[in-house]
C-alpha positions as CSV (number, residue, x, y, z in Angstrom):
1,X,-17.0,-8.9,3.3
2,X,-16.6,-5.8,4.6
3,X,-16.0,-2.1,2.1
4,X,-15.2,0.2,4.9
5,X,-12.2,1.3,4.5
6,X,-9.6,0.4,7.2
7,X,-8.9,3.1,9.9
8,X,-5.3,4.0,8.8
9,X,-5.3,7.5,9.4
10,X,-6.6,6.8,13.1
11,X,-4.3,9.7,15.2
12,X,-4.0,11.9,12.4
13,X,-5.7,15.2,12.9
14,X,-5.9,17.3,9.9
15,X,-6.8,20.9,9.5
16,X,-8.4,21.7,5.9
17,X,-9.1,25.3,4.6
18,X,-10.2,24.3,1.6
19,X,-13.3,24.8,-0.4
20,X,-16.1,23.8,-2.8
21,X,-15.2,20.1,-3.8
22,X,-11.8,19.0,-4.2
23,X,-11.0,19.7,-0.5
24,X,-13.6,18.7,1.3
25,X,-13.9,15.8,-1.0
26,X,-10.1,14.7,-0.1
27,X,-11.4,15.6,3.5
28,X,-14.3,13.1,3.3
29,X,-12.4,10.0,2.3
30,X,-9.8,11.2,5.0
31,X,-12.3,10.6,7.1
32,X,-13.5,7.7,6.2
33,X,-10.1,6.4,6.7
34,X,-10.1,7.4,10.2
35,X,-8.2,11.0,10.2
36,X,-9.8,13.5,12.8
37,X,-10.9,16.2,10.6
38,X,-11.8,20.1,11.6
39,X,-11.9,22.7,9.2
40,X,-12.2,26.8,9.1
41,X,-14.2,28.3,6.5
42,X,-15.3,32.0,5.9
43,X,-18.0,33.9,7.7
44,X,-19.8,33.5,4.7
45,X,-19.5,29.8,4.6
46,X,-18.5,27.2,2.0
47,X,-20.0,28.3,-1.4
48,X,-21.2,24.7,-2.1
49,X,-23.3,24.7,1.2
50,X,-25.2,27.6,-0.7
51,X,-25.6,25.8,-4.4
52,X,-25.7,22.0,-3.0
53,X,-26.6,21.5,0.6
54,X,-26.9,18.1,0.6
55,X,-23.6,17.5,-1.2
56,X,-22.0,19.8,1.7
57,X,-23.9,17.7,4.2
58,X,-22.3,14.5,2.6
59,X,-18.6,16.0,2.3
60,X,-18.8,16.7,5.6
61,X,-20.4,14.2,8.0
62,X,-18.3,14.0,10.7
63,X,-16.1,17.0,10.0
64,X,-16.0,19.9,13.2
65,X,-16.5,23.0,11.2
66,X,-15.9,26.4,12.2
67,X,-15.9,29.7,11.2
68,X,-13.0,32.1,11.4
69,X,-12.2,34.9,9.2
70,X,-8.1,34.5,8.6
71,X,-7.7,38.0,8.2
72,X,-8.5,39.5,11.2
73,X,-5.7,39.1,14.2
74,X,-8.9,37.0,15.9
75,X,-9.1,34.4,13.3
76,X,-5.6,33.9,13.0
77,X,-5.0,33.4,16.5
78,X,-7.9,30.5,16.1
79,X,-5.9,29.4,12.7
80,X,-2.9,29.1,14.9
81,X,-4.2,27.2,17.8
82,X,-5.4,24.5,15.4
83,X,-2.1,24.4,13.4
84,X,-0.4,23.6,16.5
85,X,-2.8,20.8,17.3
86,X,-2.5,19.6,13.3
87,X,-0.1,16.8,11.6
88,X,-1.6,18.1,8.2
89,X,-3.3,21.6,6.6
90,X,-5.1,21.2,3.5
91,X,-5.6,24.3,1.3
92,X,-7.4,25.1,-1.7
93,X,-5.9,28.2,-1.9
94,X,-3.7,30.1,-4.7
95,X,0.0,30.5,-3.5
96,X,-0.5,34.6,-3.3
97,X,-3.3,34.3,-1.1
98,X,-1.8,31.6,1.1
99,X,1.0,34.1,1.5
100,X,-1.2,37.2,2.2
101,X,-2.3,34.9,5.4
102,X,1.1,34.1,6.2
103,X,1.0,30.9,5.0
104,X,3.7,30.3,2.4
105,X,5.9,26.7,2.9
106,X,8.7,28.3,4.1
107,X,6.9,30.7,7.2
108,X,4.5,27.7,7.6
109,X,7.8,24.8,7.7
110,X,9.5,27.0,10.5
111,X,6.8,27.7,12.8
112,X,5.6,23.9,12.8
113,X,8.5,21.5,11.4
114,X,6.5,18.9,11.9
115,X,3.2,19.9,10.1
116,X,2.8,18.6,6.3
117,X,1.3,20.7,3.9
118,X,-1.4,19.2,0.8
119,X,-2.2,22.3,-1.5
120,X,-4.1,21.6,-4.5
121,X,-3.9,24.3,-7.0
122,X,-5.2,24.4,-10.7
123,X,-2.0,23.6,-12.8
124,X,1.5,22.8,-11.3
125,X,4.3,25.1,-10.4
126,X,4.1,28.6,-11.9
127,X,0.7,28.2,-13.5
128,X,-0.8,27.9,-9.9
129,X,-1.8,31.2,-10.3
130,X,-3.7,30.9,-13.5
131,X,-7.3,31.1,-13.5
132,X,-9.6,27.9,-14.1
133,X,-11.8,25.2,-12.9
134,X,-12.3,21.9,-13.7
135,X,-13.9,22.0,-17.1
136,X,-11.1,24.0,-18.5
137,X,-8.9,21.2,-17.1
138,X,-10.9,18.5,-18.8
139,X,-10.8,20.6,-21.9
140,X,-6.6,21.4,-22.0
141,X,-6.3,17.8,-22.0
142,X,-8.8,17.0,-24.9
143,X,-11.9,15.5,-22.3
144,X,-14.2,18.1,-23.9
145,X,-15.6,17.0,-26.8
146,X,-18.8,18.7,-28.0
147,X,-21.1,21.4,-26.7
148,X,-21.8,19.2,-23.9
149,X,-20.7,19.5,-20.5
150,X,-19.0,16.6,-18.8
151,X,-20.9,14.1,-16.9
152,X,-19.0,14.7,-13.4
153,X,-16.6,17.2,-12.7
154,X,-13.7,14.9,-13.0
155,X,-10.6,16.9,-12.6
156,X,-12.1,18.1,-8.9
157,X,-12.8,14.3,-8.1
158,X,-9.2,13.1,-9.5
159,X,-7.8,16.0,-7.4
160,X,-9.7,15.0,-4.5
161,X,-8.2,11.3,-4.8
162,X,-4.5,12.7,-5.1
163,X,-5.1,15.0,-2.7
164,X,-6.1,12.0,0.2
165,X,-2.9,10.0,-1.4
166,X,-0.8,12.3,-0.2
167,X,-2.2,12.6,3.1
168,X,-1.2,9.1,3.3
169,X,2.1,9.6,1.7
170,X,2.8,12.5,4.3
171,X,1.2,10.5,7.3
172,X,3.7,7.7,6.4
173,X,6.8,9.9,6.4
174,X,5.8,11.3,9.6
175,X,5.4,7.7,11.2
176,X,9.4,6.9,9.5
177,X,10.6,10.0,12.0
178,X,10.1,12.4,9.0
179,X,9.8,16.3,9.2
180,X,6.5,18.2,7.3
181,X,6.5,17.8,4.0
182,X,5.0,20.2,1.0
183,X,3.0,18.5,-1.6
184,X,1.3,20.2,-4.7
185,X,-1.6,18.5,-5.9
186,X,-2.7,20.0,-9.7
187,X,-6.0,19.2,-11.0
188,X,-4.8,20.2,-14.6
189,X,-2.4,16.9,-13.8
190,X,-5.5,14.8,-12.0
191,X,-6.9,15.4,-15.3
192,X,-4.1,15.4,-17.2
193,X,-3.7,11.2,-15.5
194,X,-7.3,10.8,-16.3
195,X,-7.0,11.3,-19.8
196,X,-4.0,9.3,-20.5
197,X,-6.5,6.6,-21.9
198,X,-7.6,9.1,-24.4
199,X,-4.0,10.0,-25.0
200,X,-3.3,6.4,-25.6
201,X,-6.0,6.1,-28.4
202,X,-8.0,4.0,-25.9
203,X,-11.0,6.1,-25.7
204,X,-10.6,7.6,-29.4
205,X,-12.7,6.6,-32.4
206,X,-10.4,4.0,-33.5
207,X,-10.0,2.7,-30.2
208,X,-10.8,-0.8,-28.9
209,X,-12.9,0.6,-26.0
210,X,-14.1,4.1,-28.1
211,X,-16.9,2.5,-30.3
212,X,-14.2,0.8,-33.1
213,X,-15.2,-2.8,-31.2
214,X,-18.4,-3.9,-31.9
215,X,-18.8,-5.9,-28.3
216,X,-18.3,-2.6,-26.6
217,X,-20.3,-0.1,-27.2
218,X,-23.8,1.9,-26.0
219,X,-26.5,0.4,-28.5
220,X,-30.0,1.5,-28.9
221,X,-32.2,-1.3,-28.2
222,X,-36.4,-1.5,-28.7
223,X,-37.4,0.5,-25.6
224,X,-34.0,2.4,-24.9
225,X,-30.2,2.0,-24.5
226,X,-27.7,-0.5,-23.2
227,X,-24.2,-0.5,-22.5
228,X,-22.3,-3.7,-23.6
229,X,-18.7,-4.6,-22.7
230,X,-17.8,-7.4,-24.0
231,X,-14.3,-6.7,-25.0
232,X,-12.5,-10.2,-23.8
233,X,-12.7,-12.8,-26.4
234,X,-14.6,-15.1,-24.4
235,X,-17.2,-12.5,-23.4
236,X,-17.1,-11.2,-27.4
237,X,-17.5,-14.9,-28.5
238,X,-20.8,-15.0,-26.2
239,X,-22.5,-12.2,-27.2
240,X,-22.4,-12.9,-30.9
241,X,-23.7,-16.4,-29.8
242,X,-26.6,-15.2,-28.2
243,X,-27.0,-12.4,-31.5
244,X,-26.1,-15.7,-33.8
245,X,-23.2,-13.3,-35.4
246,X,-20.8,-15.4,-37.0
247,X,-16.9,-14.5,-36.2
248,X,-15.3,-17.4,-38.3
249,X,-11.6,-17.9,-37.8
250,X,-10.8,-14.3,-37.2
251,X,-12.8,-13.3,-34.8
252,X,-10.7,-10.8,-33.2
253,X,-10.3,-9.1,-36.4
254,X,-14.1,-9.3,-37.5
255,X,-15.5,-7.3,-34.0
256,X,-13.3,-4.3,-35.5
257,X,-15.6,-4.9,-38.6
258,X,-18.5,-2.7,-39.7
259,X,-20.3,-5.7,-41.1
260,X,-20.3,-7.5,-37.0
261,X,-21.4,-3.8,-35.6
262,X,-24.4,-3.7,-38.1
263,X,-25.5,-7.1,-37.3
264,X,-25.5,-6.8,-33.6
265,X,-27.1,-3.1,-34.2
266,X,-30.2,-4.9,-35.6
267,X,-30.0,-7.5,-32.5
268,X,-29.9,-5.2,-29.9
269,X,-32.6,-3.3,-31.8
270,X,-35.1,-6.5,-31.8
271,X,-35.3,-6.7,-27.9
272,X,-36.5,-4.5,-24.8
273,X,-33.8,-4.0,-21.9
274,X,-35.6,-6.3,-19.7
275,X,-35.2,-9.1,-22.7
276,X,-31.4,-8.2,-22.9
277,X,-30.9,-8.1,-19.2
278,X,-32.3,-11.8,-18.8
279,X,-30.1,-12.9,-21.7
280,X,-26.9,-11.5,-20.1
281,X,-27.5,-13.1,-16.6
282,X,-28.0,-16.5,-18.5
283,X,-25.3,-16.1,-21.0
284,X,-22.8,-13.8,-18.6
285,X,-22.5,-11.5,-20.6
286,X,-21.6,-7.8,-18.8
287,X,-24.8,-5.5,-20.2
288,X,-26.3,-2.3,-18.5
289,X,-30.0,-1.2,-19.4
290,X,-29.3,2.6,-19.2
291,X,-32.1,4.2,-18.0
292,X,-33.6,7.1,-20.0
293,X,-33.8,10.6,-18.7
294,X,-31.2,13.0,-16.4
């Protein structure tokens, strides 16, 4: 079975001036999708080409890239000879400086009706011109929470997903006889969604999938870590089989106990990943050795 994604964006040609990794991140999985991508950066390049080549390389395989500086009257004849040829820009840009370029909605609507516009900005609406990045995103909504940094930068990720969404939204519109539309993508609210399991109590302390379950949980075992998620009943009911825990006739109620999470504690403690990793293949039981290390 094939994972590529279908070609549904095949005749779309789409014009990004956006950088670092939301953008070009949208840009990629436009791509992949089958849009004809070409984007203008600075003369001094994308920043993330200079702090991550290879994750520029990746983001944009397959994208024509050019260089035009947008405030000369050279580079915005070049802007404008690719916004005639476009269905959809894609900025990264604060609304001020989109205007500075002449590029506000309303200039941008009349000159080419049928273009669509994606903008991702920080936060929605008037707090587009706020400062931030995506760490004080994921903090605002709670997704910070110790001196440690975040494992991934989230918030640009999540953005990056919206932001390809409403490619296709836009794309579709077009196709029903549509004129250009304007959509906003915030990564405050791409984190904002990605918290909502947090906001829930999902993810918190007392949560079912925060640590308060017993069968789901990371648990130091003899030579490392694993990550165990056996949060269905029948799944719960085989790992305490296989740690010979005893749930008796509440056992939905006992994995919430601290009795159950000492008991499998010791288990997981007795046996090497490898051992652990055999035992869930046999018993099907979803496990994950975590490696040790960056």
């Amino acid at each position: 079975m094939s994972t590529k994604a279908p070609p549904v964006l095949k005749g779309t040609r789409i014009l990004s001036l956006a950088l670092n990794l939301p953008g070009p991140a949208a840009l990629m999985r436009c791509r992949a999708m089958g849009a004809r991508c070409v984007k203008l950066e600075p003369p001094s390049g994308d920043p993330m080409g200079l702090y991550q080549p290879q994750a520029y390389a990746q983001l944009h395989q397959g994208v024509k890239v050019w260089q035009a500086d947008l405030k000369t009257p050279a580079g915005q004849q070049r802007l404008h000879r690719e916004l005639a040829q476009s269905q959809v820009l894609l900025t990264s840009f604060r609304p001020s400086a989109l205007a500075k370029l002449g590029l506000d909605w309303k200039r941008l609507h009349e000159t080419y009706p049928r273009l669509s516009q994606v903008a991702i900005v920080g936060a929605p609406g008037a707090r587009a011109e706020e400062p931030g990045h995506d760490l004080t995103y994921m903090a605002e909504q709670g997704l910070v929470t110790d001196l440690a940094l975040p494992s991934s930068l989230y918030a640009d990720m999540g953005g990056s997903l919206a932001a390809s969404e409403a490619v296709l939204q836009a794309s579709l519109l077009s196709q029903r006889g549509a004129k250009g539309v304007y959509l906003e993508i915030a990564l405050s609210e791409a984190a904002r969604y990605l918290g909502l399991p947090r906001h829930w109590g999902l993810t918190q302390a007392s949560g079912a999938v925060g640590g308060a379950h017993a069968g789901y949980r990371v648990y130091a075992c003899k030579d490392g870590r694993v990550a165990v998620a056996a949060l269905e009943p029948h799944f719960a009911a085989a790992l305490c089989q296989a740690a010979q825990v005893a749930l008796g006739d509440a056992p939905q109620q006992r994995l919430f106990s601290a009795d159950v999470h000492a008991q499998l504690a010791r288990f997981f403690a007795q046996h090497t990943g490898a051992q652990l990793q055999r035992l869930a293949r046999k018993q099907d039981i979803p496990l994950h050795v975590l490696a040790d290390g960056p």
